[in-house]
N, CA, C and O of each residue as an XYZ file, in Angstrom:
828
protein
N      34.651     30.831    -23.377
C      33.494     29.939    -23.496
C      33.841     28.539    -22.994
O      33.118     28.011    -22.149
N      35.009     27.864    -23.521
C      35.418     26.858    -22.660
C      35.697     26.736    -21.675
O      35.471     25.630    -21.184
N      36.266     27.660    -20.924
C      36.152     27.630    -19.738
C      35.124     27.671    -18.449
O      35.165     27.149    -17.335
N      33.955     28.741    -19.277
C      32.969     28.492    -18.958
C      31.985     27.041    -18.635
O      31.443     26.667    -17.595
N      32.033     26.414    -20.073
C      31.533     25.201    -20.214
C      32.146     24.489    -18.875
O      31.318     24.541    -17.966
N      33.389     23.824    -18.486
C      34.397     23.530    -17.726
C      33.795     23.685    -16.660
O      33.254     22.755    -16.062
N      33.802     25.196    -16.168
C      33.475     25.188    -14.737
C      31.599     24.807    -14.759
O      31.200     24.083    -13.847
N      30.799     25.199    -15.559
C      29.088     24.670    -15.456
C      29.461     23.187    -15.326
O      29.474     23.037    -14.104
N      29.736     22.144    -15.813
C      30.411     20.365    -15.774
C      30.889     20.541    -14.367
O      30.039     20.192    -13.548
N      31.856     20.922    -13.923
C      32.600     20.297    -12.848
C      31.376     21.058    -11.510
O      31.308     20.463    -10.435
N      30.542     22.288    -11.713
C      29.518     22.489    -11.033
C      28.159     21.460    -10.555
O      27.549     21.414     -9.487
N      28.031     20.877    -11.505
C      26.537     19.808    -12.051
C      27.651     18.237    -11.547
O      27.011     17.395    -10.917
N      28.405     18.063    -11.675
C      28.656     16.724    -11.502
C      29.125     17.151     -9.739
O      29.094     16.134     -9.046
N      29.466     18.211     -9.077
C      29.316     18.314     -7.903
C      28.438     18.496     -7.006
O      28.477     18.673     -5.788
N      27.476     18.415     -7.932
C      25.722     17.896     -7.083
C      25.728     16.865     -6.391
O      26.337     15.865     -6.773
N      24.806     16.913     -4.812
C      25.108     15.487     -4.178
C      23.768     15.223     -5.942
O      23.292     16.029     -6.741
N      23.678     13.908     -5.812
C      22.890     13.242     -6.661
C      21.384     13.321     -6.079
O      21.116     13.066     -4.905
N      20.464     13.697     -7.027
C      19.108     13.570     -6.285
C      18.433     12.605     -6.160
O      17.321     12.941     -5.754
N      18.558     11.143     -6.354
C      17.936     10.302     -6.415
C      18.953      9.725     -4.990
O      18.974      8.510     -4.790
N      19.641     10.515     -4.195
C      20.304      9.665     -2.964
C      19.489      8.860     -2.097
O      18.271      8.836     -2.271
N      19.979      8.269     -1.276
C      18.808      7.051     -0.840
C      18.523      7.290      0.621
O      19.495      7.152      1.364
N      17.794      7.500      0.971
C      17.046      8.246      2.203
C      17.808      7.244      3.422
O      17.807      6.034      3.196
N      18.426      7.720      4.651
C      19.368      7.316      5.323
C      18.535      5.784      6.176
O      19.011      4.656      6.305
N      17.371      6.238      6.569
C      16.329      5.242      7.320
C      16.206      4.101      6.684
O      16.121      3.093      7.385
N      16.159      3.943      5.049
C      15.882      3.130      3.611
C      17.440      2.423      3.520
O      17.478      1.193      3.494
N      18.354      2.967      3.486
C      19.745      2.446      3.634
C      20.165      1.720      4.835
O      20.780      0.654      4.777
N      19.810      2.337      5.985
C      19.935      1.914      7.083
C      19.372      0.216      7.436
O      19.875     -0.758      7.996
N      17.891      0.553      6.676
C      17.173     -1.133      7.032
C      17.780     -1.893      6.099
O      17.841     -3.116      6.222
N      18.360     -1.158      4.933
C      18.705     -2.260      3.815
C      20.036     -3.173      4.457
O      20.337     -4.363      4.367
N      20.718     -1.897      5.204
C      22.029     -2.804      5.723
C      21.659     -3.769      6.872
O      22.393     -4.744      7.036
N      20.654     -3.604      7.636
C      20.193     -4.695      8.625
C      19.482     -5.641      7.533
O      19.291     -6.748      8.036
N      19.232     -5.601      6.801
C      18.731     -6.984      6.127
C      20.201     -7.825      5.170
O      20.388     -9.039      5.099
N      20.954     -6.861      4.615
C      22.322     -7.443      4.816
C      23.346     -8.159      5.621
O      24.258     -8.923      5.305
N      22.945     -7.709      6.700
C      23.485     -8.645      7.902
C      22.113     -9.676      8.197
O      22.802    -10.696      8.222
N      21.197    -10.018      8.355
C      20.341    -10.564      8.504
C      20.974    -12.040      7.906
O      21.277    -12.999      8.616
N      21.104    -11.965      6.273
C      20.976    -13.087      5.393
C      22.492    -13.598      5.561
O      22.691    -14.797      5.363
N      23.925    -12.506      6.025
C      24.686    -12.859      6.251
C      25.641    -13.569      4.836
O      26.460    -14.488      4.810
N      25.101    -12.674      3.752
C      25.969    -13.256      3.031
C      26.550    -12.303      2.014
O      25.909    -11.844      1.069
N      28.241    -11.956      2.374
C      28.796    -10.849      1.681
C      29.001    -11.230      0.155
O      29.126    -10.133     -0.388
N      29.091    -12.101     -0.714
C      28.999    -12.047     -1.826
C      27.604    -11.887     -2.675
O      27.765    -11.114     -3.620
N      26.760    -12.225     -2.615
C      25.727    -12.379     -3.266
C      25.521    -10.394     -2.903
O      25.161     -9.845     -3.944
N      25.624     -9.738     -2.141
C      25.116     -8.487     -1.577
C      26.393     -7.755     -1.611
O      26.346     -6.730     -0.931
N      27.834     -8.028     -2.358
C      28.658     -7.352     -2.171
C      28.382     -5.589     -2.483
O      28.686     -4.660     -1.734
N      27.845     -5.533     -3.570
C      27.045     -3.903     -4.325
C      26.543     -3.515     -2.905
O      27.613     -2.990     -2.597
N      26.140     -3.427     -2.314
C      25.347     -3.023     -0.603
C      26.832     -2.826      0.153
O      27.381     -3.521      1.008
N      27.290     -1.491     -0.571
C      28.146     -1.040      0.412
C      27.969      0.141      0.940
O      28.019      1.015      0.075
N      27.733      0.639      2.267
C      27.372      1.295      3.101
C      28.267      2.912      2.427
O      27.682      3.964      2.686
N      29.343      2.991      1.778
C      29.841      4.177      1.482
C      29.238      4.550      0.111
O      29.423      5.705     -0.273
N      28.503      3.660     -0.710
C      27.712      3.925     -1.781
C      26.299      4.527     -1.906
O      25.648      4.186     -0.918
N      25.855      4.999     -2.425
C      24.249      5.561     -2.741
C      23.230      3.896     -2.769
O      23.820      3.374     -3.715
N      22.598      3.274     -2.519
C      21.673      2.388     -2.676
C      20.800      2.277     -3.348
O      20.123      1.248     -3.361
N      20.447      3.814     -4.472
C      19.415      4.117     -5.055
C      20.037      4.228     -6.249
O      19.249      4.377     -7.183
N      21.426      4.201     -6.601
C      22.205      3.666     -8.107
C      23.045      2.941     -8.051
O      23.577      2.725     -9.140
N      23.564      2.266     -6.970
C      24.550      0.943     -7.308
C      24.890     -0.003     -6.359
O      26.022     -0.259     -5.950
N      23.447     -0.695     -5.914
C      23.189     -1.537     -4.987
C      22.498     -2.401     -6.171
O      21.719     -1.851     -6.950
N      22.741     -3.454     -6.250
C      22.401     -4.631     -7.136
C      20.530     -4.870     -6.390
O      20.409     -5.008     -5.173
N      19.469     -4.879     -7.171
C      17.916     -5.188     -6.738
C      17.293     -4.118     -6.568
O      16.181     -4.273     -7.074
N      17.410     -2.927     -6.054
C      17.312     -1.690     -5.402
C      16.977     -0.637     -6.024
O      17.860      0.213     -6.139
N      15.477     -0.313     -6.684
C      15.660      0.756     -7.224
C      14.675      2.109     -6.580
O      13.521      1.804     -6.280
N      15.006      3.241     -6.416
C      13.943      4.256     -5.848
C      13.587      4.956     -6.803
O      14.062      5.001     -7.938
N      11.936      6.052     -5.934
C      11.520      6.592     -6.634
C      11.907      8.229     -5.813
O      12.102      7.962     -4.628
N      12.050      9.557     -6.018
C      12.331     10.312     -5.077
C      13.520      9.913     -3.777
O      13.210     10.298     -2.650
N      14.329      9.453     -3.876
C      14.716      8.855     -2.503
C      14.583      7.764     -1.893
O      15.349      7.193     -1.116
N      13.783      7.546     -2.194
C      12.507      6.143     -1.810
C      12.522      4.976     -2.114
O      11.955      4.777     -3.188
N      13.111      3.689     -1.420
C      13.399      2.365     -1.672
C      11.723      2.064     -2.411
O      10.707      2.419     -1.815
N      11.695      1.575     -3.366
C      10.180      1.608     -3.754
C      10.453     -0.006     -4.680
O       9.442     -0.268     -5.331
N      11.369     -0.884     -4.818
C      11.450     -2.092     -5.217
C      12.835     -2.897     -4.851
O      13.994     -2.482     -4.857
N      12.469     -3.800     -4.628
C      13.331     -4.869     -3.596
C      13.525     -5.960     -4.133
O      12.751     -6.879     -3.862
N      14.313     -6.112     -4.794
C      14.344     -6.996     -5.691
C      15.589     -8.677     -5.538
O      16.673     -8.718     -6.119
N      15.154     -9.611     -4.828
C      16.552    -10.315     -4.786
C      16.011    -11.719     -4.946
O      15.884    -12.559     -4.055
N      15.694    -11.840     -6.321
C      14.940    -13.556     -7.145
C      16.265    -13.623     -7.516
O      17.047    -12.786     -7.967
N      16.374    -15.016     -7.178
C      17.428    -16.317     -7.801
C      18.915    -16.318     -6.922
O      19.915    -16.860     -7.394
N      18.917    -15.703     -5.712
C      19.746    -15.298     -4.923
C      19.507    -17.117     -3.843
O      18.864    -17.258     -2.803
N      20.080    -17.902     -4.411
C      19.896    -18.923     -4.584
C      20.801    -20.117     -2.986
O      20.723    -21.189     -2.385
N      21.377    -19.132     -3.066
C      22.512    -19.342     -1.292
C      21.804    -18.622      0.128
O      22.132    -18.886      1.285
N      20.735    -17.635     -0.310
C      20.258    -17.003      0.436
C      19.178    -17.462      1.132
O      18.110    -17.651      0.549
N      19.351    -17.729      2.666
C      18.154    -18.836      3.124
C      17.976    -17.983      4.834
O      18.702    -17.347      5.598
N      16.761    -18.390      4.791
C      16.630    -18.260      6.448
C      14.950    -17.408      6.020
O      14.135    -17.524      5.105
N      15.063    -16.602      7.201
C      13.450    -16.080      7.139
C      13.178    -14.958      6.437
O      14.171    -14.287      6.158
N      12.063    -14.523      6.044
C      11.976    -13.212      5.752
C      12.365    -12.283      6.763
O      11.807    -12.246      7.860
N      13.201    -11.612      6.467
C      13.655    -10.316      7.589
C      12.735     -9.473      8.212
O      12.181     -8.828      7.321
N      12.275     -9.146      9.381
C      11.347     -8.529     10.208
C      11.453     -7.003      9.342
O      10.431     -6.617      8.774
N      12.568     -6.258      9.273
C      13.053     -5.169      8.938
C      12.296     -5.019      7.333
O      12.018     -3.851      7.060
N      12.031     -5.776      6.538
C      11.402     -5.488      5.547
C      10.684     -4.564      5.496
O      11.004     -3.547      4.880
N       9.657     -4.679      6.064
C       8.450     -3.915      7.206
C       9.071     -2.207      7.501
O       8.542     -1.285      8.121
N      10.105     -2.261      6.932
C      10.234     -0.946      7.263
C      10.952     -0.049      6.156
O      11.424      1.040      6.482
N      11.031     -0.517      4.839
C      10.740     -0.126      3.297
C       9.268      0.954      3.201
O       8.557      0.943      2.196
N       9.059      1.597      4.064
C       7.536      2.143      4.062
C       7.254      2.658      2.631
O       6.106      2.915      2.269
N       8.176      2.781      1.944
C       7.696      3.511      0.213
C       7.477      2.532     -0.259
O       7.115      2.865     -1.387
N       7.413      1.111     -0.190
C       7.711     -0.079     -1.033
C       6.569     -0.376     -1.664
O       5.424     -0.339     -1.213
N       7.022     -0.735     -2.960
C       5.773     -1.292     -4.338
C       5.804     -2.438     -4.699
O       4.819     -3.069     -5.082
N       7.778     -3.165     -4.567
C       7.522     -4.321     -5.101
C       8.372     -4.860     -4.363
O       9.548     -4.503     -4.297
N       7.691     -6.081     -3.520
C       8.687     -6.637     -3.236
C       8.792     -8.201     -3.580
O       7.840     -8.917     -3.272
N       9.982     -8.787     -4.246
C      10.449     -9.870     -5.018
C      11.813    -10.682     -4.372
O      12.965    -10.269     -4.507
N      11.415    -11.961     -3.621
C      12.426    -12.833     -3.078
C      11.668    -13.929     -3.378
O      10.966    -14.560     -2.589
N      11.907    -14.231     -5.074
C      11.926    -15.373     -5.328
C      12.854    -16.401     -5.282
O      13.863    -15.928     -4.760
N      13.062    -17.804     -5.618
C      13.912    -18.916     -6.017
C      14.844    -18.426     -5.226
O      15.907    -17.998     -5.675
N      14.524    -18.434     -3.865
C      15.523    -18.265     -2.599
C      15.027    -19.780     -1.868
O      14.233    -20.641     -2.249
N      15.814    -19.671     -0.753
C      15.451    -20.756     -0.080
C      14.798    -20.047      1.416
O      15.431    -20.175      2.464
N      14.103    -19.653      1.393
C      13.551    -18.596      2.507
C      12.785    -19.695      3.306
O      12.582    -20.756      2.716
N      12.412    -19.578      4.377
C      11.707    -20.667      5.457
C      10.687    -19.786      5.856
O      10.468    -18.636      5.474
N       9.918    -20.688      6.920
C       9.315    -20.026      7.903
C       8.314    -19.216      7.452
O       8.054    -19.708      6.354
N       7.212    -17.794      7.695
C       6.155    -17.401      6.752
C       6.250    -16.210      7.036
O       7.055    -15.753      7.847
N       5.242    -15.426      6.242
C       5.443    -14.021      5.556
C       5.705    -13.087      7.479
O       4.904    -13.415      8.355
N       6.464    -12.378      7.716
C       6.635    -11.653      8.604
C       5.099    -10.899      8.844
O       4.360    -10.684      7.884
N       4.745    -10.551     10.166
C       3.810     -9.698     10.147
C       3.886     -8.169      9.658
O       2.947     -7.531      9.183
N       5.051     -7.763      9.849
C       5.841     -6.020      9.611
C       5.511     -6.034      8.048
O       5.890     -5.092      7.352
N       4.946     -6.889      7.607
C       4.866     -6.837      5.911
C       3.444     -5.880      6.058
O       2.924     -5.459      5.025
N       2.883     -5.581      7.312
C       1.094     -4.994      6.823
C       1.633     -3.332      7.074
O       0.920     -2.330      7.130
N       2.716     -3.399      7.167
C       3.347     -1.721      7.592
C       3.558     -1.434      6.265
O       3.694     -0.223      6.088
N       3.637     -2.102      5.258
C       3.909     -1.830      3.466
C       2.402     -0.789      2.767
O       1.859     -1.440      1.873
N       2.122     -0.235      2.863
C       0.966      0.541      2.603
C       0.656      0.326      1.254
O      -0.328     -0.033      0.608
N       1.592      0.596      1.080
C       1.611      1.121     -0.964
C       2.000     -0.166     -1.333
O       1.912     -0.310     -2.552
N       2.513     -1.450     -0.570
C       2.668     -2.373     -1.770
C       1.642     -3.102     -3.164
O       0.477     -3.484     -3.062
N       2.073     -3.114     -3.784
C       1.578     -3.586     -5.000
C       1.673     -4.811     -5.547
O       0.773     -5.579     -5.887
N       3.242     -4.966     -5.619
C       3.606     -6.827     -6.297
C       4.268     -7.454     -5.243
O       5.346     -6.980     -4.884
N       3.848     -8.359     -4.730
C       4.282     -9.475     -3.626
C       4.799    -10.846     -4.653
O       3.956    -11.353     -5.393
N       6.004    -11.303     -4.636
C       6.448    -12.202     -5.563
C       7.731    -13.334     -4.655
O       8.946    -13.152     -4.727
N       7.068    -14.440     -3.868
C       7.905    -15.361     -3.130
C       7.546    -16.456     -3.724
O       6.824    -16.995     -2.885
N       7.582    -17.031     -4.503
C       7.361    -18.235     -5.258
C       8.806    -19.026     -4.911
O       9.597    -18.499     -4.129
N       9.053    -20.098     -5.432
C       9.485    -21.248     -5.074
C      11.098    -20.758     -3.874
O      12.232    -20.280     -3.856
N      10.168    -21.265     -3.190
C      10.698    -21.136     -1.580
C      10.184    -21.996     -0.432
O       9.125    -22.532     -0.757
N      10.506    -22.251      0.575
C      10.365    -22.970      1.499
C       9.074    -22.579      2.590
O       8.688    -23.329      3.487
N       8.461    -21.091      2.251
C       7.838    -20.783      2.938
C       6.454    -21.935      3.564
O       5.798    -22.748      2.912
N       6.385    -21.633      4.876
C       5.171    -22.792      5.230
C       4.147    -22.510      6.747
O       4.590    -21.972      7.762
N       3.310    -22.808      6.646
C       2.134    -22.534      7.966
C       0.992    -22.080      7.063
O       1.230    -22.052      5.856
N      -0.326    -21.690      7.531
C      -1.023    -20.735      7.094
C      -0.732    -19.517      6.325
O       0.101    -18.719      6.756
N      -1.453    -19.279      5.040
C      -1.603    -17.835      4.538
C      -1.597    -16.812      5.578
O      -2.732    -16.336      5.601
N      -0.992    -16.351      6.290
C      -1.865    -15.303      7.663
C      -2.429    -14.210      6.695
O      -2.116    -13.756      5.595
N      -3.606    -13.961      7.812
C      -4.239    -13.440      8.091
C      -4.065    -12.095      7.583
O      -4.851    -11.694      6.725
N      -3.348    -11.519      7.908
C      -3.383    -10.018      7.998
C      -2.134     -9.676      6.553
O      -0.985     -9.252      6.429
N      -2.571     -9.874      6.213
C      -2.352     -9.734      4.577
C      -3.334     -9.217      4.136
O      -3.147     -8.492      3.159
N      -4.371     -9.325      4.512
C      -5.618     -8.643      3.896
C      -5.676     -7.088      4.440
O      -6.549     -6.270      4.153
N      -4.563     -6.884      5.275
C      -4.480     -5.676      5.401
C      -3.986     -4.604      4.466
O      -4.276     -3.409      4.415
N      -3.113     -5.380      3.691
C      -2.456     -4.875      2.450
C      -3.574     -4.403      1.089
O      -3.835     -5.206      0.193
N      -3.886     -3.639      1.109
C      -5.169     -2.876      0.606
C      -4.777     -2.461     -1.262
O      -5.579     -2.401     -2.194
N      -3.380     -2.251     -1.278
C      -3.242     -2.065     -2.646
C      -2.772     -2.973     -3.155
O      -2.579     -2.659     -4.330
N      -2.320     -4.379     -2.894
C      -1.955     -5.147     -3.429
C      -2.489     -5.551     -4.563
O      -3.715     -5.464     -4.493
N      -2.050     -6.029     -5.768
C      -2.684     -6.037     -7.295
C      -2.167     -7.777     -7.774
O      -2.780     -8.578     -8.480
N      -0.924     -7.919     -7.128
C      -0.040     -9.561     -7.768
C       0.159    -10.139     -6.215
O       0.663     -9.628     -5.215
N      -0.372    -11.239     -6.425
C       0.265    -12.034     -4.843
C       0.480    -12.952     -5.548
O      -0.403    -13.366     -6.299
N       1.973    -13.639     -5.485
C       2.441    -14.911     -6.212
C       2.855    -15.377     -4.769
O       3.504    -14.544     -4.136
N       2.579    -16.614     -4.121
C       3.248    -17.721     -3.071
C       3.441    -18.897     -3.851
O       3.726    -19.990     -3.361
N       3.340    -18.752     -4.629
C       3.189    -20.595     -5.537
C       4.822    -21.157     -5.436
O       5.855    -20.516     -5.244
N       4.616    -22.534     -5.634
C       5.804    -23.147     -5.207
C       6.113    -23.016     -3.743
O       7.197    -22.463     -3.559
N       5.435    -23.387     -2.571
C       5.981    -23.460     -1.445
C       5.467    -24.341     -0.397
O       4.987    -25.389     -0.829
N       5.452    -24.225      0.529
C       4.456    -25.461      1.524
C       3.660    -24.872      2.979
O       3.680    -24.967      4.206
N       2.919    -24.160      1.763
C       1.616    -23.102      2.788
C       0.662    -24.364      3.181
O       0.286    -25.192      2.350
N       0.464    -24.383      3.993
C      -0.687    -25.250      4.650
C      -2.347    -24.660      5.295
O      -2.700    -23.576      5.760
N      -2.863    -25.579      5.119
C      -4.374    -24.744      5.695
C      -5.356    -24.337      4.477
O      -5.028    -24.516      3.305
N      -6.431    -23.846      4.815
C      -7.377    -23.262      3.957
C      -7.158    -22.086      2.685
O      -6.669    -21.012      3.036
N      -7.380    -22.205      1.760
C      -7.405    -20.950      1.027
C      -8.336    -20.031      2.222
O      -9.357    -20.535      2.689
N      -7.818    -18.484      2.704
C      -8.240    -17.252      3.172
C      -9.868    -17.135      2.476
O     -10.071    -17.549      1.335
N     -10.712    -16.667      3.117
C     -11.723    -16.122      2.542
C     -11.509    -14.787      2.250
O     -12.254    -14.244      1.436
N     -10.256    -13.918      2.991
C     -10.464    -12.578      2.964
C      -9.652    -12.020      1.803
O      -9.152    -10.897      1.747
N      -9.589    -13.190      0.684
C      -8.621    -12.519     -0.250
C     -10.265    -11.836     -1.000
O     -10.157    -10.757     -1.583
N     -11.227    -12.283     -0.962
C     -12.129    -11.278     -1.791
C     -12.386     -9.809     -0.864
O     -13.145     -8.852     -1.013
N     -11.398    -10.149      0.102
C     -11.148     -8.483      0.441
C     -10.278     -7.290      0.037
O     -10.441     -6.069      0.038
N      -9.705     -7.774     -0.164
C      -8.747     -7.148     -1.267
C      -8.882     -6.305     -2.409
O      -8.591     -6.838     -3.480
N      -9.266     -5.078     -2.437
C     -10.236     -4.803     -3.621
C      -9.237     -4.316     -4.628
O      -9.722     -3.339     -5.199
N      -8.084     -4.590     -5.059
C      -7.259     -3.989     -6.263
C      -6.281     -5.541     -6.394
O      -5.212     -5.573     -7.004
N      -6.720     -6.410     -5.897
C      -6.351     -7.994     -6.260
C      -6.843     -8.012     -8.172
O      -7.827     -7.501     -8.707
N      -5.920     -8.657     -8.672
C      -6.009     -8.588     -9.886
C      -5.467     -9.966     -9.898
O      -6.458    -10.577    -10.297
N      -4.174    -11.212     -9.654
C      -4.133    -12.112     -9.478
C      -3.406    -12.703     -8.530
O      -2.523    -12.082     -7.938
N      -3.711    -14.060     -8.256
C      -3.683    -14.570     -6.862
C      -3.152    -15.821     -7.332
O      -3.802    -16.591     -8.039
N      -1.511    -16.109     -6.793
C      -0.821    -17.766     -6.971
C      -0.874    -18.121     -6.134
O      -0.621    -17.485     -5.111
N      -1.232    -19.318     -6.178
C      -1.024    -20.346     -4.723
C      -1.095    -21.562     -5.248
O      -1.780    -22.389     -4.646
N      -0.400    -21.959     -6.499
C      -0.335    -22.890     -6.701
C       0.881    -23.919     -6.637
O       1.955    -23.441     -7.002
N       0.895    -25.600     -6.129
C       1.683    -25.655     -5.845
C       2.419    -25.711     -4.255
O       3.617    -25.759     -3.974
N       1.465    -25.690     -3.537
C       1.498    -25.577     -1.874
C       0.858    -27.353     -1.691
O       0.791    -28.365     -2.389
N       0.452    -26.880     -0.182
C      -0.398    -27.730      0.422
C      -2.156    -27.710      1.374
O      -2.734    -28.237      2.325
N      -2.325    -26.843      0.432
C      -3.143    -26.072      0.881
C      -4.792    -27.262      0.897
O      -5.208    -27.965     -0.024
N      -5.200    -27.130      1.883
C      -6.408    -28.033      2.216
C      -7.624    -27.179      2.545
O      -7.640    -26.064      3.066
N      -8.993    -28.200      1.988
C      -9.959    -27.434      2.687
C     -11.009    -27.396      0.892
O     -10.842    -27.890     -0.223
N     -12.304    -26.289      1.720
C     -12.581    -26.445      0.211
C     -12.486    -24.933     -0.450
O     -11.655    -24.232      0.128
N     -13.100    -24.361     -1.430
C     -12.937    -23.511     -1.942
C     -13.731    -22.500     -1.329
O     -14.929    -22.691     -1.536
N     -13.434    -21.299     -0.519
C     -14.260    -20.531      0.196
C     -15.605    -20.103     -0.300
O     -15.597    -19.859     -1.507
N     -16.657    -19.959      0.244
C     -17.499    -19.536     -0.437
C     -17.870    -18.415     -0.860
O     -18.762    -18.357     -1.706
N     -17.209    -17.170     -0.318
C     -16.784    -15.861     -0.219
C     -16.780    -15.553     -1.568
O     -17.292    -14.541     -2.048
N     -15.969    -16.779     -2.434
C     -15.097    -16.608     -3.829
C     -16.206    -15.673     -4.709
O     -16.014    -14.771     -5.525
N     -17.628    -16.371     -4.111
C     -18.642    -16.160     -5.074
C     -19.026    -14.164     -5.118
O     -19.779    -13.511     -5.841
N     -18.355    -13.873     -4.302
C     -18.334    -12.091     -4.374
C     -17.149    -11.303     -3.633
O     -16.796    -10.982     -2.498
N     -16.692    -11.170     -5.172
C     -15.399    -10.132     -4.793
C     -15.675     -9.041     -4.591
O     -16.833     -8.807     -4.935
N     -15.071     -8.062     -4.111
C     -15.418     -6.778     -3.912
C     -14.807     -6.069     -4.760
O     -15.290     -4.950     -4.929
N     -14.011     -6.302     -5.287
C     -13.702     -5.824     -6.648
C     -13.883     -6.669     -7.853
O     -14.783     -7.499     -7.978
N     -12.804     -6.358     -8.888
C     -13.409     -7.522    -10.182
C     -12.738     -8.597     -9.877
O     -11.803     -8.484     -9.085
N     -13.090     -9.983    -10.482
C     -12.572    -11.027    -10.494
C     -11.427    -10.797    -10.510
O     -10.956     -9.941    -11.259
N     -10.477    -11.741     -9.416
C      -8.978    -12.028     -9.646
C      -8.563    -13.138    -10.674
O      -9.346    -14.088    -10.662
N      -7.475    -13.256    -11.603
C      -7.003    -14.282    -12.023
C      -6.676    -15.310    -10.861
O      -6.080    -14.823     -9.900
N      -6.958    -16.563    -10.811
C      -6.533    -17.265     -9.159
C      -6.007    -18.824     -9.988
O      -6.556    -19.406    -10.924
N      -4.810    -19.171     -9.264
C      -4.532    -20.363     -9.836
C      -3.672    -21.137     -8.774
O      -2.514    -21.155     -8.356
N      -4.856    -21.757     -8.569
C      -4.568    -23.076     -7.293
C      -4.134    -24.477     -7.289
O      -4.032    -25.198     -6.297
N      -3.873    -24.801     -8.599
C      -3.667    -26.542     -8.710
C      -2.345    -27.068     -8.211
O      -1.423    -26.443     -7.687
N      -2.423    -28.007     -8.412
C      -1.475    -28.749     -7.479
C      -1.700    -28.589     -5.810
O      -0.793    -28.766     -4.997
N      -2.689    -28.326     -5.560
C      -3.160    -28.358     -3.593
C      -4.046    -29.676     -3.403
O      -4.187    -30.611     -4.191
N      -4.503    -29.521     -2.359
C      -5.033    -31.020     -2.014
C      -6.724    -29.668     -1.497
O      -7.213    -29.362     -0.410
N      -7.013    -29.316     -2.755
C      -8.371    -28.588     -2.267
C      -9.470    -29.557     -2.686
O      -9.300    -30.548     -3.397
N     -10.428    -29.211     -2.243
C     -11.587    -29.875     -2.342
C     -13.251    -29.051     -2.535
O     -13.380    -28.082     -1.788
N     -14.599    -29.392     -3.541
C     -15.139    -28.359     -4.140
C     -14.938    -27.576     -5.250
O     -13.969    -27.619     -6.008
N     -15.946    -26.823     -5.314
C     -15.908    -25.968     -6.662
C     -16.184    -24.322     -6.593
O     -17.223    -24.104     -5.969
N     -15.720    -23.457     -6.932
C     -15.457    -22.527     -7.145
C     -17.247    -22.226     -7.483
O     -17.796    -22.832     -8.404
N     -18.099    -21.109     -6.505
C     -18.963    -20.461     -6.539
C     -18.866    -19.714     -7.552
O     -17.808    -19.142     -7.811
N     -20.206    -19.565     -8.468
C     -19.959    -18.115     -9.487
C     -20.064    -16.850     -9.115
O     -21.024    -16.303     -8.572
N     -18.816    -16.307     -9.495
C     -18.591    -14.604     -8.768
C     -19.703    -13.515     -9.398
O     -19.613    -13.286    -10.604
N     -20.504    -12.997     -8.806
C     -21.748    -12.388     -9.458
C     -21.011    -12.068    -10.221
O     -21.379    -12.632    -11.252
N     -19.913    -11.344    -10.487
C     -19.362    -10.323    -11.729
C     -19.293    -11.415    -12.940
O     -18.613    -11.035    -13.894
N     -19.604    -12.094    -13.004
C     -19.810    -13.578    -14.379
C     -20.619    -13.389    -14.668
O     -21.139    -14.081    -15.543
């Protein structure tokens, strides 16, 4: 019987692991490792390891890079990585209290399934773009803390699974879209102060 037991253990722990991390998902993770260029903060991101149990931020679902996680990574500066954009399982992605520049990559509308968008206090700056509103399941958009410039978007009442919307804390000019006054889904939580906006917030029929 013990021996039995013995060999079933040394059988089961010689399983590759099923939660291994899909080679394409590993692959972009290590180009965004070289991207930021910085081997301590990312030392766990070692290419002979699984990425889906012992990569520090990183957790999957099936295989599947599905959250991206690298807030307070605080040495870590430069742009959002183009390669992001190619997380195609991704739900959450989180690069906060970085020093990130420059504005949201376009390869971010290749995210299908994202859900929580979380870049708060960062350097990011230009216009909200545009094509963010392509992002259809999005539920949390936090940009607050950064130096977005331009109009609040009208097309965030496009968004129909928007639940809340930061942007507070930018530089954002202009007045309050008038759009605001009909979401296409239910009201978002929205919190804009600290901008240089101007006007008042239309009542959203759903009031």
């Amino acid at each position: 019987m013990k021996l039995l037991l013995c060999l079933s253990i040394f059988f089961i722990s010689s399983l590759p692991a099923s939660y291994s991390c899909n080679s394409k998902d590993k692959n972009t993770l290590l180009q965004i490792k070289k991207h930021f260029n910085n081997t301590e903060f990312l030392s766990s991101w070692d290419p002979q390891t699984d990425c889906c149990t012992s990569w520090t931020g990183i957790e999957c679902t099936n295989s599947r890079v599905t959250l991206f996680s690298m807030a307070n990574y605080r040495t870590l500066y430069g742009q959002i990585p183009d390669q992001i954009g190619d997380l195609l399982e991704l739900r959450t992605l989180e690069m906060s209290h970085m020093k990130l520049t420059g504005n949201i990559p376009r390869t971010i509308t290749k995210l299908k399934h994202l859900v929580f968008i979380f870049l708060r206090w960062n350097k990011l700056s230009g216009p909200i773009p545009d094509y963010i509103s392509e992002l259809k399941s999005v539920t949390f958009l936090d940009i607050s803390f950064n130096k977005f410039t331009g109009p609040i978007p009208g097309w965030l009442t496009q968004m129909p699974k928007l639940q809340t919307f930061q942007a507070d804390n930018n530089s954002l000019t202009g007045p309050v879209p008038n759009s605001f006054g009909s979401f296409v889904g239910s009201v978002p939580n929205l919190f804009l102060k600290n901008n240089k906006l101007s006007g008042t917030i239309s009542q959203p029929k759903s009031w």
